[in-house]
C-alpha positions in Angstrom: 22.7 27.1 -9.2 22.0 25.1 -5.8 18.8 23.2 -4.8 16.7 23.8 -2.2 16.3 21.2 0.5 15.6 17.9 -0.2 12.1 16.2 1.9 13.6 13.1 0.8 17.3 12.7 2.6 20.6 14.7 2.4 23.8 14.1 0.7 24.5 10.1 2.2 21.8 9.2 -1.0 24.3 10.4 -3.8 27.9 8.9 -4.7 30.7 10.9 -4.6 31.3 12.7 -8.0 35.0 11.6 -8.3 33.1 7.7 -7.6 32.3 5.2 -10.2 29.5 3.0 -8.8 28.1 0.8 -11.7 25.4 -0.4 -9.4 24.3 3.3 -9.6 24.5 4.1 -12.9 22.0 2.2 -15.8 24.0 -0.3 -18.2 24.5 0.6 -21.6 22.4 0.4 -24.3 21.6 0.1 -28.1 23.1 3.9 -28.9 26.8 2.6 -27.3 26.5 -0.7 -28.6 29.9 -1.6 -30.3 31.5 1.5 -29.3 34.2 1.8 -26.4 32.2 2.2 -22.9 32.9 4.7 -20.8 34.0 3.0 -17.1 35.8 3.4 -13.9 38.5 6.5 -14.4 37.0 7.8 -18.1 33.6 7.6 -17.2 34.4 9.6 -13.7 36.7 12.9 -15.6 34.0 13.3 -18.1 31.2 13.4 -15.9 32.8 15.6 -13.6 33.3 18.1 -16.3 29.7 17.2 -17.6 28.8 18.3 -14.1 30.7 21.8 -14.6 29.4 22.3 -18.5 25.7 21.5 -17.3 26.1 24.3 -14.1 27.2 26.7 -16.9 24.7 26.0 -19.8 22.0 25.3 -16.6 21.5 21.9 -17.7 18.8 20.6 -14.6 16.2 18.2 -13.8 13.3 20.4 -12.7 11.6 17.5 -11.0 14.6 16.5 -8.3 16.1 20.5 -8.6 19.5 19.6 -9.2 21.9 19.2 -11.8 21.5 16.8 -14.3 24.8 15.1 -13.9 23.8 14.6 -10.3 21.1 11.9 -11.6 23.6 9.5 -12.3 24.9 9.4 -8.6 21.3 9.3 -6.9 21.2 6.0 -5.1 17.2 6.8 -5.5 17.6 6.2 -9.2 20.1 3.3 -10.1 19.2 2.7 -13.5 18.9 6.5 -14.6 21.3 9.2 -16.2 24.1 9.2 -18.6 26.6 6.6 -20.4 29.5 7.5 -22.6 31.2 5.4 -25.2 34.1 6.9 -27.5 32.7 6.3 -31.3 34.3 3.2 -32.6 34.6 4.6 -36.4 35.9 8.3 -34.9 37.6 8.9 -31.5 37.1 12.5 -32.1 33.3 11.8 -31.2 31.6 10.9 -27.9 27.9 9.3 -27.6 25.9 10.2 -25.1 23.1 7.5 -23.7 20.2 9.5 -21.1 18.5 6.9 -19.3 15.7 8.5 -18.3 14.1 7.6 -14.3 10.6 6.3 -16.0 9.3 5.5 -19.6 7.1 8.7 -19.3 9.6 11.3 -18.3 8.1 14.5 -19.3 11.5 16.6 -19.1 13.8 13.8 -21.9 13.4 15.8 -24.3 14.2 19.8 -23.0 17.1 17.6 -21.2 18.6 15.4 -23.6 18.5 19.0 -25.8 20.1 21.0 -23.1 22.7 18.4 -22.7 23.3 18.7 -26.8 23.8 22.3 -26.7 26.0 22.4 -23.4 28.2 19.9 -24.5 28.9 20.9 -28.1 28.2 24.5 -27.1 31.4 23.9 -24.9 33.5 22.3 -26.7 36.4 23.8 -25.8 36.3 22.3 -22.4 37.0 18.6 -23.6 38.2 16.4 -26.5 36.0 15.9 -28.4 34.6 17.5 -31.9 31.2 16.1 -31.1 29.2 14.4 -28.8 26.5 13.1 -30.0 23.5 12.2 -27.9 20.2 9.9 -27.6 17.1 9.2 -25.3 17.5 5.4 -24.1 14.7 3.3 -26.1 12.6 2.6 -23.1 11.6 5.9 -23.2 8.0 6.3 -25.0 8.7 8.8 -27.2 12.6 7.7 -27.9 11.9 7.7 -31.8 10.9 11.5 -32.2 13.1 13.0 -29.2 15.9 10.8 -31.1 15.2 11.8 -34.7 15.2 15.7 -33.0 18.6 15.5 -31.4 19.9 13.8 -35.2 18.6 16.7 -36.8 20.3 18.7 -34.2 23.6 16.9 -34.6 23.3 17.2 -38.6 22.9 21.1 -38.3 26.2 21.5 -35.5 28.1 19.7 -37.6 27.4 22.4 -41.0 27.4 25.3 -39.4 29.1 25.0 -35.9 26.5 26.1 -33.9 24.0 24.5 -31.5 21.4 27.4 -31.4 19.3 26.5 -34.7 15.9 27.1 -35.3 14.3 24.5 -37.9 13.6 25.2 -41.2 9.8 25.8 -41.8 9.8 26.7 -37.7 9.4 25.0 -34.7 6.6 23.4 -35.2 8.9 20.4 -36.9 11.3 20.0 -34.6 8.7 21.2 -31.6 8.9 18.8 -28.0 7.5 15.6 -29.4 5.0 15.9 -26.4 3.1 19.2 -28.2 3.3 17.5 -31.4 1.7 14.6 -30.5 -1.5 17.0 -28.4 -1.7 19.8 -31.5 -2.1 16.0 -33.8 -4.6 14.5 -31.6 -6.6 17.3 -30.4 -10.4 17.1 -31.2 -12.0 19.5 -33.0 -14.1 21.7 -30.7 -16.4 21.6 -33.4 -20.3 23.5 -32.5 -19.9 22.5 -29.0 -21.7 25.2 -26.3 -19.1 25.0 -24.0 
């Protein structure tokens, strides 16, 4: 899929794919913590063929129109897109860090799912058994998008498949965001309008 025309600059606002620029990319955090970091070489092959896996599943940010992997090259957005650290327990499994580009980022969820299901969906395009992946804790609703993808994670692993509905529906396992306005919504109560 290709974007449409940027208003805000061409291609001199994005590293180079086959670049790692950690001035461009946001620092690890508590997900990756103790586990082996992703840099230079590494972190360049597997976000090149994150690049390829997210054009095939359609893994991208509606709000810049581009592939997600792009994020992590935008100059516009140092501190934003993925890290990758090789689980210290199991080098058969990858974690995945999204850093989102604010706190209040709308799409974290539908993206940090999408990445889930590309990834393990496509297995057969890298090493690993499973990556595993997480919202970065600055984001405001980190806890339930997290406690979603674990859930996720949980049902790959028994039953090798990354399209599962949850049990009692979706409303469980629904985008944190709808949970949260269905839970708070007032009662409309006898009002006349």
């Amino acid at each position: 899929m290709r974007g449409f025309s940027s208003a805000f600059g061409g291609d001199d606002l994005f590293d180079d794919y086959d670049e790692f620029v950690p001035e461009h990319i946001p620092s690890p955090a508590r997900f990756l913590d103790g586990h082996e970091v992703l840099d230079g070489a590494d972190h360049v092959a597997f976000h090149e063929l994150t690049r390829d896996v997210f054009e095939d599943r359609g893994v991208y940010d509606m709000t810049f129109n581009y592939n997600l992997a792009r994020l992590n090259l935008d100059h516009r957005h140092p501190n934003a897109g993925y890290r990758y650290a090789v689980q210290a327990d199991d080098p058969s499994v990858l974690r995945a860090e999204f850093t989102p580009t604010t706190p209040f980022c709308p799409q974290s969820d539908t993206l940090t799912k999408g990445s889930f299901r590309a990834w393990n969906g496509l297995s057969d395009r890298h090493e690993f058994d499973l990556v595993r992946v997480r919202v970065h804790p600055m984001h405001h609703q980190s806890d339930e998008i997290n406690e979603d993808l674990a859930w996720l994670e949980t049902q790959f692993r028994e039953t090798g498949t990354v399209e599962q509905t949850p049990p009692g529906g979706d409303e469980q396992h629904a985008n944190p965001m709808e949970r949260r306005r269905r839970a708070e919504q007032p009662s409309r109560g006898d009002a006349p309008f």
